[in-house]
C-alpha positions as CSV (number, residue, x, y, z in Angstrom):
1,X,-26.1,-12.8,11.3
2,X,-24.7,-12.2,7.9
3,X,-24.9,-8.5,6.1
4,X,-27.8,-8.2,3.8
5,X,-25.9,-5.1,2.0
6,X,-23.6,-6.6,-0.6
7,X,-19.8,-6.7,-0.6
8,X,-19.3,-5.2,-3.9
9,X,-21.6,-2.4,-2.7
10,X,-18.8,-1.7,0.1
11,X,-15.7,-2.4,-2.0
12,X,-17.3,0.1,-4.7
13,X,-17.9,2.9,-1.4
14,X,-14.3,2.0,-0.6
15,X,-12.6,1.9,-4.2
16,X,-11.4,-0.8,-3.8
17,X,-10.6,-3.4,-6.5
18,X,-8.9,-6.3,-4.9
19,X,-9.9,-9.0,-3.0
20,X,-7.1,-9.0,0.2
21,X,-9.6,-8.1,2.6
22,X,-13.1,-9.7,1.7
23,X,-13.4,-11.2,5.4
24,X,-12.8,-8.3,7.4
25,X,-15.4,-5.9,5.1
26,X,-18.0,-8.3,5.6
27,X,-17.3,-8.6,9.1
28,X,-17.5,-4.4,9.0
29,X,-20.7,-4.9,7.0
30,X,-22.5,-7.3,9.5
31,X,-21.2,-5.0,12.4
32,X,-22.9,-1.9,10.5
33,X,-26.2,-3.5,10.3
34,X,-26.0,-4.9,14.0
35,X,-25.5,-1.1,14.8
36,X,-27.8,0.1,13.2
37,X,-30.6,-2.4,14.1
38,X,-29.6,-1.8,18.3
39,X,-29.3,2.3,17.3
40,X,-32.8,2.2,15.7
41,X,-34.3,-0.5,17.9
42,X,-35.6,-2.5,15.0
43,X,-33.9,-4.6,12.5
44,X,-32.4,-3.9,9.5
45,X,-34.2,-4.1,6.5
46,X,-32.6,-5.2,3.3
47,X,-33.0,-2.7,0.6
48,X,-34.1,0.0,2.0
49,X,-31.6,2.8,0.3
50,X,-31.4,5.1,3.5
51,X,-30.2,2.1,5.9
52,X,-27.7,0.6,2.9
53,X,-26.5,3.8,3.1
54,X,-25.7,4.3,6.6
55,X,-24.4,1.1,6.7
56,X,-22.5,1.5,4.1
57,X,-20.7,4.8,5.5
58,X,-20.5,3.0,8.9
59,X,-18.7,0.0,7.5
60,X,-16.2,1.8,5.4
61,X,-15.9,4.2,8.0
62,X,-14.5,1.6,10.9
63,X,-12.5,-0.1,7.8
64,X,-10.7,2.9,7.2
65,X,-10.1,3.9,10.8
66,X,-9.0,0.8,12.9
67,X,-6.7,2.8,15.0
68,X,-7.8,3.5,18.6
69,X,-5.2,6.1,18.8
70,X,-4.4,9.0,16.5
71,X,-3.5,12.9,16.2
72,X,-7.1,13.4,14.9
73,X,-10.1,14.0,16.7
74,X,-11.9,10.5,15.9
75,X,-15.6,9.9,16.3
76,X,-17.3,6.0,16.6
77,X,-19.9,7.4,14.0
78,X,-19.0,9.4,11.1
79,X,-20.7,12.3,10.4
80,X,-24.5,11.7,8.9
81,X,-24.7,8.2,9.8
82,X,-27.2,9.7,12.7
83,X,-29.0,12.2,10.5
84,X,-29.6,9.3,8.4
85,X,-31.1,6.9,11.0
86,X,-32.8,9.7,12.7
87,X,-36.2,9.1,11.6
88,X,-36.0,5.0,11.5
89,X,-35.4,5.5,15.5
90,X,-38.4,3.8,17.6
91,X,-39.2,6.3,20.4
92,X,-38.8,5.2,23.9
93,X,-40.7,7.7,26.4
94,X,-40.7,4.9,29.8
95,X,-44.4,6.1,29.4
96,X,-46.8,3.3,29.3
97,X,-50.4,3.9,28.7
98,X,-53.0,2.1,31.0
């Protein structure tokens, strides 16, 4: 799969201006949306502002931290990325209606 949310988008988030690390934001990208399409349980759609934007803080969130290990409390999902998705989430009950 390749990121439908744009580079440039990311690199904007991020501030950054150069082009050293192109490869791994896109690979941070394409991870977000794969996230976000197993966390919701249906795929990501392209252009939809809310999803962009979870990926977006998803991606440059795991950019920023790559460290496994540090003094600070560290989280695999910043902080609003679920608030965010919480009402693109398919509800799964295990009931099944006869």
């Amino acid at each position: 799969m390749t990121a439908t949310t744009s580079l440039s988008l990311l690199k904007s988030q991020l501030n950054l201006d150069h082009d050293l690390d192109d490869a791994l934001l896109a690979h941070k990208l394409d991870a977000a949306e794969i996230w976000i399409g197993h966390h919701t349980g249906t795929a990501f759609v392209a252009g939809n502002a809310v999803l962009t934007e979870a990926a977006l803080q998803l991606a440059a969130y795991w950019y920023e931290q790559r460290e496994t290990a540090s003094d600070v409390t560290m989280r695999p999902v910043p902080f609003g990325v679920y608030e965010l998705l919480a009402p693109y989430r398919e509800q799964v009950t295990g009931y099944v209606e006869a």
